[in-house]
LUMKOLKE-871396 format. One record per residue (C-alpha): x, y, z; residue in one letter. Coordinates in steps of 0.2 Angstrom, whole numbers, plus 5000, padded with zeros to 4 digits. Last residue first. Layout:
XYZA...
//
This chain:
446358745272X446458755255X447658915253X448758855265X448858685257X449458765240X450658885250X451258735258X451558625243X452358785231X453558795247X454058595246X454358595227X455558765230X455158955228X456559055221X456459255225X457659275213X458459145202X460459135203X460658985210X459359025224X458659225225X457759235245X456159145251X455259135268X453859095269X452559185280X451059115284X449859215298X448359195308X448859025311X447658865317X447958745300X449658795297X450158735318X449458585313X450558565298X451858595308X451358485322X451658325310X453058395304X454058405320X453158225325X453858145311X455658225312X456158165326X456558015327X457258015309X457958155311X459058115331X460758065323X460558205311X460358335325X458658435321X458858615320X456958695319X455958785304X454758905312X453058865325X451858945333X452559125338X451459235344X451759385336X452459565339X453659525354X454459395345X454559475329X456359515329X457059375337X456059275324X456759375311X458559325317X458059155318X457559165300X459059225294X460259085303X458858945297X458858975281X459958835275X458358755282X457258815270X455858905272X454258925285X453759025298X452159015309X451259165314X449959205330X449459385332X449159455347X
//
């Protein structure tokens, strides 16, 4: 089986827990974006990103997610052009 991590924004995160419903039979699921409670980020929120960017570094697949953002389609943000960028090194 496959192994995929997900990536996008997370106003995303609706969208792409649907997908992972989708896919989960499909591919082994590494790691996608995660709800963090505010009063728990900065706790948090090192060690998600830390095993994220491991997780990048031992997938088969990257998909990131991007749909049309005030008004420009198939927007790609600052932090998506980064981890296509580090994808493609690693």
């Amino acid at each position: 089986m496959k192994r995929i991590v997900i990536s996008g924004s997370a106003k995303l995160q609706n969208k792409i827990q649907n997908f992972r419903n989708a896919i989960i039979d499909t591919y082994e699921i590494l790691d996608y974006p995660k709800f963090i409670q505010n009063d728990k980020f900065i706790d948090l929120y090192p060690q998600i990103h830390r095993d994220f960017y491991e997780n990048i570094a031992s997938t088969d697949v990257f998909l990131l997610f991007n749909y049309d953002k005030n008004g420009v389609e198939r927007y790609i943000g600052s932090a998506g052009s980064q981890l296509i960028n580090f994808v493609n090194v690693i």
